[in-house]
C-alpha positions as CSV (number, residue, x, y, z in Angstrom):
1,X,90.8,119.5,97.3
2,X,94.5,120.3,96.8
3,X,95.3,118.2,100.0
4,X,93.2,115.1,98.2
5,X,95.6,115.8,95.1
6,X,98.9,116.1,97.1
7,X,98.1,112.7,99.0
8,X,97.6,111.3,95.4
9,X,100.6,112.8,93.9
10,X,102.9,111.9,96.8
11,X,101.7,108.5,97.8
12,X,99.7,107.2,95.4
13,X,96.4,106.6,97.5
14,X,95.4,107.5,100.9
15,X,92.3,108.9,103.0
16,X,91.5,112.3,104.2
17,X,89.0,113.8,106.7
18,X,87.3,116.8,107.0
19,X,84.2,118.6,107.5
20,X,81.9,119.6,104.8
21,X,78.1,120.9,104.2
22,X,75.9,117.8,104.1
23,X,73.3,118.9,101.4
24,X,70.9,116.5,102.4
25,X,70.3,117.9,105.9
26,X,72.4,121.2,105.4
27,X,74.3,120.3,108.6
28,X,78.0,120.4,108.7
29,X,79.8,117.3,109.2
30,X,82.7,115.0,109.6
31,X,83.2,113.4,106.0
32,X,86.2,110.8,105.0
33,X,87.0,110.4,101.5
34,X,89.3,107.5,100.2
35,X,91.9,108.5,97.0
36,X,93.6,106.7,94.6
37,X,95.6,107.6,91.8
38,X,94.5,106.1,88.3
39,X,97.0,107.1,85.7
40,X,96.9,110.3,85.5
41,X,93.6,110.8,87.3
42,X,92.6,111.5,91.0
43,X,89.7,109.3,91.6
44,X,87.9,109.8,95.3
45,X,84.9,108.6,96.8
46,X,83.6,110.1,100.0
47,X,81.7,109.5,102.9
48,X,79.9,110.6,106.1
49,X,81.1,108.4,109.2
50,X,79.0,107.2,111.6
């Protein structure tokens, strides 16, 4: 989480990967997530690629 708010803070908007527990199959995997920086707001949306 801090890494998401330091690529906000420092650039505005970016992408980050990482692994994470998948709670629909409770499998660990690869997941992206996409930031942005709204005012003064982090907003992220993440996603398990393929």
């Amino acid at each position: 989480m801090t890494d998401m708010i330091e690529i906000a803070r420092t650039s505005g908007h970016g992408k980050i990967n990482y692994v994470w527990l998948n709670r629909a199959d409770n499998r660990v995997e690869r997941k992206m997530s996409l930031i942005e920086l709204v005012d003064n707001h982090v907003v992220g949306v993440g996603y398990y690629p393929e």
